[in-house]
PAKOLDO-820521 format. One record per residue (C-alpha): residue number from 1; residue in three letters; z, x, y. Coordinates in Angstrom, 2 decimals, padded with zeros to 5 digits. Layout:
// PAKOLDO-820521
REC   k   r      c3      c1      c2
REC NUM Ala       Z       X       Y
...
***
This chain:
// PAKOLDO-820521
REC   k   r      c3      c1      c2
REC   1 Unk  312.16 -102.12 -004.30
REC   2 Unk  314.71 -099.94 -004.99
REC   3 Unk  315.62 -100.81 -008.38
REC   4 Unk  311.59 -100.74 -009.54
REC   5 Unk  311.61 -096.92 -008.16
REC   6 Unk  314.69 -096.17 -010.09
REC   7 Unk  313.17 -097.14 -012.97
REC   8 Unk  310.16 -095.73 -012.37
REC   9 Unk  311.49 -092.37 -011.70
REC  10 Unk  313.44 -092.43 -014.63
REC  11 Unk  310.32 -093.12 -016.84
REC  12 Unk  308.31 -090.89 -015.22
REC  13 Unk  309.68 -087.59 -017.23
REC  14 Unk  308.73 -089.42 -020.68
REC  15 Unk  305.03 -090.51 -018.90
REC  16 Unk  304.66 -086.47 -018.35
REC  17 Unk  305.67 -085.26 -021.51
REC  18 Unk  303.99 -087.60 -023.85
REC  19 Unk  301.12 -087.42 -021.77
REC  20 Unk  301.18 -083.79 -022.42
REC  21 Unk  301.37 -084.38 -026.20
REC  22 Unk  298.45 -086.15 -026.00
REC  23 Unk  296.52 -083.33 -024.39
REC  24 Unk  297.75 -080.94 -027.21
REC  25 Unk  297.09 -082.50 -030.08
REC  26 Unk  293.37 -083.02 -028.46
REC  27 Unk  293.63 -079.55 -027.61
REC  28 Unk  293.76 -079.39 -031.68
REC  29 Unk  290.27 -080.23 -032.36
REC  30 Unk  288.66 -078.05 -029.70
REC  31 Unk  290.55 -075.24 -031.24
REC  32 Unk  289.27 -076.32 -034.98
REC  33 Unk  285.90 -076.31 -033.39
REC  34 Unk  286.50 -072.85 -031.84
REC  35 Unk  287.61 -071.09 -035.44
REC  36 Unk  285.13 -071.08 -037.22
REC  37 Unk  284.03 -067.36 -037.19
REC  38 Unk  287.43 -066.06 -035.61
REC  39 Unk  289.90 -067.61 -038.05
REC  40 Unk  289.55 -069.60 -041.83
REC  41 Unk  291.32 -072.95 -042.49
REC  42 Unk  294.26 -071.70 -044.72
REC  43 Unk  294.58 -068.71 -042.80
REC  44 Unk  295.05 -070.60 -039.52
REC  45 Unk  297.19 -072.98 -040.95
REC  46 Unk  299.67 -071.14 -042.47
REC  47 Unk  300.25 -068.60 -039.77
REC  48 Unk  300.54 -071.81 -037.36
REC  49 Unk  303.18 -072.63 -039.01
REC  50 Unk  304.71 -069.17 -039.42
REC  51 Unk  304.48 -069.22 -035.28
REC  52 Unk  305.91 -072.33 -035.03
REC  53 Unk  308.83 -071.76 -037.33
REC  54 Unk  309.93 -068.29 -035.64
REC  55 Unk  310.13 -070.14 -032.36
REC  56 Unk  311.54 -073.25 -033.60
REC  57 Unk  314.58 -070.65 -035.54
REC  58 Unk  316.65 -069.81 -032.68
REC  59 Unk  317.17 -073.65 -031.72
REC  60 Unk  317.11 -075.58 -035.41
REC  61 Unk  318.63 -072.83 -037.36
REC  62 Unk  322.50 -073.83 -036.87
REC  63 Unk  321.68 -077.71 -037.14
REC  64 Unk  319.16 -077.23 -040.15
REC  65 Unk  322.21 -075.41 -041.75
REC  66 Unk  324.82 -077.92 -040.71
REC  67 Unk  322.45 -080.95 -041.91
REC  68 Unk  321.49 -079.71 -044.92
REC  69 Unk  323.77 -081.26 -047.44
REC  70 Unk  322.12 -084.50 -046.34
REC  71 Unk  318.97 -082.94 -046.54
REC  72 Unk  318.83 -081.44 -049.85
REC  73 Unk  318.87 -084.61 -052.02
REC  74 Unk  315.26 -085.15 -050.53
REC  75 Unk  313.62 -081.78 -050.78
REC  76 Unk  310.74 -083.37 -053.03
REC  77 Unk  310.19 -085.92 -050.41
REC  78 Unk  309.99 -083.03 -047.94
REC  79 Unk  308.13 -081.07 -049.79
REC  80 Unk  305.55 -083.33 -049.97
REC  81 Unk  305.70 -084.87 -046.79
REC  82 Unk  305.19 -081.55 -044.75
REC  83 Unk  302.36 -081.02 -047.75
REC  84 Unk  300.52 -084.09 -047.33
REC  85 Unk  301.21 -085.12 -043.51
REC  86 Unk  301.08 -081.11 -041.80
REC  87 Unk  299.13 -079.02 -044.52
REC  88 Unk  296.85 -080.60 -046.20
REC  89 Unk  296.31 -082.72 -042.92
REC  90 Unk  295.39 -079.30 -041.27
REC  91 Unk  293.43 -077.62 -044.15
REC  92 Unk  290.69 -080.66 -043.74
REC  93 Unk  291.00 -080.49 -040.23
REC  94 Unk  290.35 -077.08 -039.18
REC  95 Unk  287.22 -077.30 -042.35
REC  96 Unk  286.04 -079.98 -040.35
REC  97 Unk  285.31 -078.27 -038.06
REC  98 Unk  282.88 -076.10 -039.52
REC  99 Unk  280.39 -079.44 -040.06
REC 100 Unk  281.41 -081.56 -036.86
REC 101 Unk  281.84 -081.65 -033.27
REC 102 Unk  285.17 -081.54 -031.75
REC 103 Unk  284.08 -085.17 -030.00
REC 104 Unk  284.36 -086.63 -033.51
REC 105 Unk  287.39 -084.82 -034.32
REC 106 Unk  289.08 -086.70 -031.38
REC 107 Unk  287.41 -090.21 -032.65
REC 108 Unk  288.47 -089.93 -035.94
REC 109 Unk  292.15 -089.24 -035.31
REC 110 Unk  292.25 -092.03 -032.73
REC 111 Unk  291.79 -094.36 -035.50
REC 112 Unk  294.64 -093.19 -037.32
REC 113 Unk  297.09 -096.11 -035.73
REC 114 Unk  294.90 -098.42 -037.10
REC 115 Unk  295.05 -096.54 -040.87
REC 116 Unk  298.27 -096.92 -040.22
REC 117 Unk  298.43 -100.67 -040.20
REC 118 Unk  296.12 -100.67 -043.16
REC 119 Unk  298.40 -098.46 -045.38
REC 120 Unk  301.56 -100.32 -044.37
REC 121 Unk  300.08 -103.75 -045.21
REC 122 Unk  299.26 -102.02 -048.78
REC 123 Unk  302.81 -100.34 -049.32
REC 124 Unk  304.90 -102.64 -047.53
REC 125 Unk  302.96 -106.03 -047.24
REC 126 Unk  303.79 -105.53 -043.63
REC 127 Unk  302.31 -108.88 -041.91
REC 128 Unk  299.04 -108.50 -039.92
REC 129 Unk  297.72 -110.42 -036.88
REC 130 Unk  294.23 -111.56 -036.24
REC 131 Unk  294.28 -109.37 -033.07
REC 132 Unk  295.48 -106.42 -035.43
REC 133 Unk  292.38 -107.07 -038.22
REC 134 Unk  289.98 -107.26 -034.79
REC 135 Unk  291.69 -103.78 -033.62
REC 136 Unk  290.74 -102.61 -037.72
REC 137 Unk  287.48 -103.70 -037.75
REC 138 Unk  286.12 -101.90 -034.12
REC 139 Unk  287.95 -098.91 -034.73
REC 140 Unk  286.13 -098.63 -038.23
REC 141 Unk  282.72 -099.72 -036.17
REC 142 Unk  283.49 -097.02 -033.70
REC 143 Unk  284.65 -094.59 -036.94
REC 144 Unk  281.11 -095.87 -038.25
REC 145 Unk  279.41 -095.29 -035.51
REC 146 Unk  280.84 -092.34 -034.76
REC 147 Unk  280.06 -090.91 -038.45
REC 148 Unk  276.56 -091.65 -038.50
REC 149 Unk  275.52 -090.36 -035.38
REC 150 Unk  274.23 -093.95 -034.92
REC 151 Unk  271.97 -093.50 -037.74
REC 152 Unk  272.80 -096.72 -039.56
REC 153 Unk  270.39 -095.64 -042.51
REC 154 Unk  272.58 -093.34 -043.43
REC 155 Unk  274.98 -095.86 -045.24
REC 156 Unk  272.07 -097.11 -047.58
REC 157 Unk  271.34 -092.79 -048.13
REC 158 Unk  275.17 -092.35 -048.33
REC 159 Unk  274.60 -089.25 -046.55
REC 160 Unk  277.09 -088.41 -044.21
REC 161 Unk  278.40 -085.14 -042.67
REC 162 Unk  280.82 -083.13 -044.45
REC 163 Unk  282.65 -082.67 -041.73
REC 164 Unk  283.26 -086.29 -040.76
REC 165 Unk  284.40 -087.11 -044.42
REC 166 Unk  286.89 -084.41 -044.32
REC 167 Unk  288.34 -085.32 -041.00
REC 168 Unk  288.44 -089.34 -042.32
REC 169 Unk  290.01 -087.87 -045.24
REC 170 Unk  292.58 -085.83 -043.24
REC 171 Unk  293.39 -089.05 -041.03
REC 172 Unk  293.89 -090.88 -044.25
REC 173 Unk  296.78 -088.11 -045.16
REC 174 Unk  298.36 -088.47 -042.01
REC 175 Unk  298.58 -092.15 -041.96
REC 176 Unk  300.00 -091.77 -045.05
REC 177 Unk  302.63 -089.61 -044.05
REC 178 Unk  303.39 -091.87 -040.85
REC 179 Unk  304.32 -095.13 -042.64
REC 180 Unk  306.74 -092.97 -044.76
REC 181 Unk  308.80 -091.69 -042.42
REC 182 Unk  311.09 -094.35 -041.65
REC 183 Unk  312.29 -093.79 -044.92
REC 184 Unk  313.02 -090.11 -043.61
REC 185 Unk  316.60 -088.84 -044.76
REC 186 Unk  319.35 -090.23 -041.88
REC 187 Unk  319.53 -086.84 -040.15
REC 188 Unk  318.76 -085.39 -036.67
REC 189 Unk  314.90 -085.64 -035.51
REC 190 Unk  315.20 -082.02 -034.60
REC 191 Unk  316.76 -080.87 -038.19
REC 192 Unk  314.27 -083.22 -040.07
REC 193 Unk  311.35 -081.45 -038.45
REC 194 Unk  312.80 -078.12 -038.56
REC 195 Unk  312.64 -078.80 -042.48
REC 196 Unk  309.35 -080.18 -042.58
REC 197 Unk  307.99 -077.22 -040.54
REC 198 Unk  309.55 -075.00 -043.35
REC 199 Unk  307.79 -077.36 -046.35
REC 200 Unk  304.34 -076.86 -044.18
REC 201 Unk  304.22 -073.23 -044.06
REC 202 Unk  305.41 -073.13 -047.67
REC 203 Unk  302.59 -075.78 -049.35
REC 204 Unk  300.40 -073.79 -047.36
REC 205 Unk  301.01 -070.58 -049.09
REC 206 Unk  298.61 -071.32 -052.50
REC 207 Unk  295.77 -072.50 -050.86
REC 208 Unk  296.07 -069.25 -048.68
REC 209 Unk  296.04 -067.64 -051.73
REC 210 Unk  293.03 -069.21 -052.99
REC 211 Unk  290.88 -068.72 -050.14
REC 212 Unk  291.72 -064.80 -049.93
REC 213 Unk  291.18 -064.68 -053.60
REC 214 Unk  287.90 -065.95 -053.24
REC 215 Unk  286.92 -063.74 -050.59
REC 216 Unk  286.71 -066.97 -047.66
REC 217 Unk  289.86 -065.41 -045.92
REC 218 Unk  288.99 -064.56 -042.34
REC 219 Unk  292.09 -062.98 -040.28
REC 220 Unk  291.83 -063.33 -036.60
REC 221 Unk  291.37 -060.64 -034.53
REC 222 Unk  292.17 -060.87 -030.76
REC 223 Unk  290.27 -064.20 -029.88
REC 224 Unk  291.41 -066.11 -033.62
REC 225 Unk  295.49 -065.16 -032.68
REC 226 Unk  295.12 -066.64 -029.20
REC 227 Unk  293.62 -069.90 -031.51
REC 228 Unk  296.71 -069.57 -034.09
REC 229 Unk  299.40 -068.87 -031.37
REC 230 Unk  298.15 -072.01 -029.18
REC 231 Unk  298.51 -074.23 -032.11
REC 232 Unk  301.47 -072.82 -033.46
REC 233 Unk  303.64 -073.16 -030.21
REC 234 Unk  301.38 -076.25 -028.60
REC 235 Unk  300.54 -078.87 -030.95
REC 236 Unk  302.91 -077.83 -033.99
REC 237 Unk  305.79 -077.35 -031.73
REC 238 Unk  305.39 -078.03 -027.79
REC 239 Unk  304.22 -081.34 -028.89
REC 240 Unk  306.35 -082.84 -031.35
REC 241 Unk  309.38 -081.72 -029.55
REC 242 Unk  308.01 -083.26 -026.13
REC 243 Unk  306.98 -086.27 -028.55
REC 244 Unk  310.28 -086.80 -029.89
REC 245 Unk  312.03 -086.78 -026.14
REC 246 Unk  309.47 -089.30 -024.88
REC 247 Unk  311.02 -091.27 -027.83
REC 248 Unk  314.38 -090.91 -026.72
REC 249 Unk  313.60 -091.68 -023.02
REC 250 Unk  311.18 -095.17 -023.37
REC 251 Unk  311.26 -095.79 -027.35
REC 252 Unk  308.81 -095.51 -029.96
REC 253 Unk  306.75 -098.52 -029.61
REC 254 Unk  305.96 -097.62 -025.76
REC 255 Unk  305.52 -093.72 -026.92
REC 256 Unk  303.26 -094.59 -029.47
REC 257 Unk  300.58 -096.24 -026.75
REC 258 Unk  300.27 -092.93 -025.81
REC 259 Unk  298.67 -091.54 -028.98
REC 260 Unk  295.54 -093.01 -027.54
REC 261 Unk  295.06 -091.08 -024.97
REC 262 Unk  294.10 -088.26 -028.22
REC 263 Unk  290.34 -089.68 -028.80
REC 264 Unk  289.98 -089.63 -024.42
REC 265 Unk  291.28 -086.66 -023.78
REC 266 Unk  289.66 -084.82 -027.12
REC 267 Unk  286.33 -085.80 -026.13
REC 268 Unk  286.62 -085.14 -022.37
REC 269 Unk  287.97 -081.30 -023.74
REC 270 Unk  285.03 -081.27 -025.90
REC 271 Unk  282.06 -081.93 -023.13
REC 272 Unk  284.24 -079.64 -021.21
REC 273 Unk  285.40 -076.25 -022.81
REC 274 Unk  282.52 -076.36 -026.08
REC 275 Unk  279.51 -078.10 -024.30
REC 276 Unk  279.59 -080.58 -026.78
REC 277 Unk  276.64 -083.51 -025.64
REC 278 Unk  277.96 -087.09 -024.91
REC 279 Unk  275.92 -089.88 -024.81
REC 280 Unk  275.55 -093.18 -025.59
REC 281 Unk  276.04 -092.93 -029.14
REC 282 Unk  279.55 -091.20 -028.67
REC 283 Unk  280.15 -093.62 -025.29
REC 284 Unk  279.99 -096.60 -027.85
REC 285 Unk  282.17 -094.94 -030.18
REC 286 Unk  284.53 -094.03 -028.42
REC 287 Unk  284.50 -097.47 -026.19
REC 288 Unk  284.93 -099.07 -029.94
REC 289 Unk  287.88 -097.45 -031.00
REC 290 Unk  290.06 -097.94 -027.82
REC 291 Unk  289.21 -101.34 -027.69
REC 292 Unk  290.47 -101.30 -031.41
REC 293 Unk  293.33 -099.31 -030.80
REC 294 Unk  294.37 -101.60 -027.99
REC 295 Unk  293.96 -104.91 -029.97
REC 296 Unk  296.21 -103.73 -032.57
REC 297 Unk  299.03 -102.56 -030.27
REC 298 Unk  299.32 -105.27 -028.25
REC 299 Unk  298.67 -108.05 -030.92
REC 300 Unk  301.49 -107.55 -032.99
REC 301 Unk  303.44 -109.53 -035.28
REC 302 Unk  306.63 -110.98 -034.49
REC 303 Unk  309.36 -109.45 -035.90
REC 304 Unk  310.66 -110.91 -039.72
REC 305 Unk  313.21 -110.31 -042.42
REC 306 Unk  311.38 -107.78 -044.60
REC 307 Unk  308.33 -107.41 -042.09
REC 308 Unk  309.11 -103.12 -041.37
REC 309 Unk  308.53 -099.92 -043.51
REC 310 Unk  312.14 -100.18 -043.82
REC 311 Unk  313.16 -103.31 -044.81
REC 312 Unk  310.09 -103.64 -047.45
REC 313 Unk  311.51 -099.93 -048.68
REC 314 Unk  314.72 -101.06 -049.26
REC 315 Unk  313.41 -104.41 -051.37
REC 316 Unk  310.86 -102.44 -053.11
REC 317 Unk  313.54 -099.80 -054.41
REC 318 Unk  316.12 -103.06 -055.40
REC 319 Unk  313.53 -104.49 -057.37
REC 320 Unk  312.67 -101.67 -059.12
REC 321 Unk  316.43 -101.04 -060.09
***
């Protein structure tokens, strides 16, 4: 008895703070519901990143600067990883949320583990269980489902909200983004993200520039900076750091589970704080992709020579020399 309450008192800090991650980054799409009117896309993404940057400065700046040799041989990779993975991701998101609910905000990212397996099967020939194509195919029902509105006819109209094609699209970015970093440069998690916070706010200075110069800029008055300085310290920063010490404390595999508490939490937030309706429709959905999300984390394949993002990296770039 003992010995189980010593372990689980020495889990239970990770348990809180990825738990709390969770809640953030579903904090995310209420907030990209919220903007619209208060605060544009670009505009709210690059000043969450400005926020997140200045308070990330006093504790990154010495080890960014010590690490940065190692660094600078992969400033394109950077570049476009804090591009693709935290600006562009964010762009779509927050114009999203002009055209959808926040509930579908939260279903849509849930299925991003299971993009995940997809795009590492593609890139990496990463091997896939049966239990891992079941997980695919109900979190793309749910996705489906989720998308139409349960209007089924709109796949033979190909008519489907703006919004949702965005936020699929933004998904797809992020997945993207997640099967490349274990090919990350071998520096500290805290320097590496320091760096990509930098590449975020800096690929998010043209299309800034682009919305004000077509006259879509909104700045936030008091209402849009409580919106930018919540995202800015809670799910760019709060978030990742807690993230990345629930790593430390339990590993990634175990950390990872909690990523699908996003979708529950996301829509409960939704029905909550916007007044968002749930019914059946979003019940099924949402039922669909956990179900998927749990069949593909617990049905894994075994572990083989070759089988990770890292192994298949390192054959892909021998065989290309």
């Amino acid at each position: 008895m003992a010995e189980r309450a010593t372990r689980v008192s020495s889990v239970a800090p990770a348990y809180l703070l990825l738990t709390l991650t969770a809640l953030l980054w579903a904090g995310n799409a209420v907030s990209s519901r919220w903007a619209p009117g208060h605060v544009s896309p670009q505009v709210i993404t690059t000043l969450r990143w400005a926020v997140a940057c200045t308070a990330l400065a006093p504790f990154a700046a010495r080890r960014l600067v010590a690490e940065w040799p190692l660094l600078r041989p992969h400033w394109l990779r950077i570049l476009l990883m804090g591009g693709l993975g935290y600006t562009a991701f964010n762009c779509l998101f927050y114009a999203a949320g002009v055209h959808t609910g926040a509930v579908n905000l939260a279903l849509f990212q849930g299925a991003i583990p299971v993009l995940v397996i997809l795009l590492n099967r593609v890139a990496y020939r990463v091997p896939v269980t049966l239990g891992q194509m079941l997980g695919v195919v109900l979190t793309l029902i749910g996705a489906g489902i989720a998308a139409t509105h349960g209007d089924w006819s709109v796949l033979t109209r190909l008519d489907f909200n703006r919004g949702d094609v965005l936020v699929f699209g933004a998904c797809l970015l992020y997945a993207g983004y997640t099967i490349f970093l274990p090919t990350r440069p071998k520096v500290t998690a805290l320097a590496f993200f320091a760096a990509m916070a930098i590449a975020a706010f800096v690929t998010s200075l043209p299309p800034l520039a682009v919305e004000w110069a077509t006259g879509h800029a909104v700045w936030p008055g008091l209402a849009g900076w409580a919106m930018v300085a919540f995202v800015g310290l809670g799910p760019s920063l709060l978030a990742q750091l807690f993230f990345m010490r629930g790593v430390e404390l339990i590993g990634p595999n175990r950390a990872g589970l909690f990523v699908n508490l996003v979708p529950i939490f996301g829509a409960g937030l939704a029905v909550l704080l916007v007044g968002e309706p749930f019914g059946a429709t979003q019940a099924v959905a949402l039922a669909l992709v956990l179900g998927g999300i749990a069949c593909a984390e617990r049905l894994k394949p075994a572990p083989a020579a070759a089988a990770t993002p890292e192994a298949a990296y390192s054959q892909t770039r021998t065989r290309r020399m």
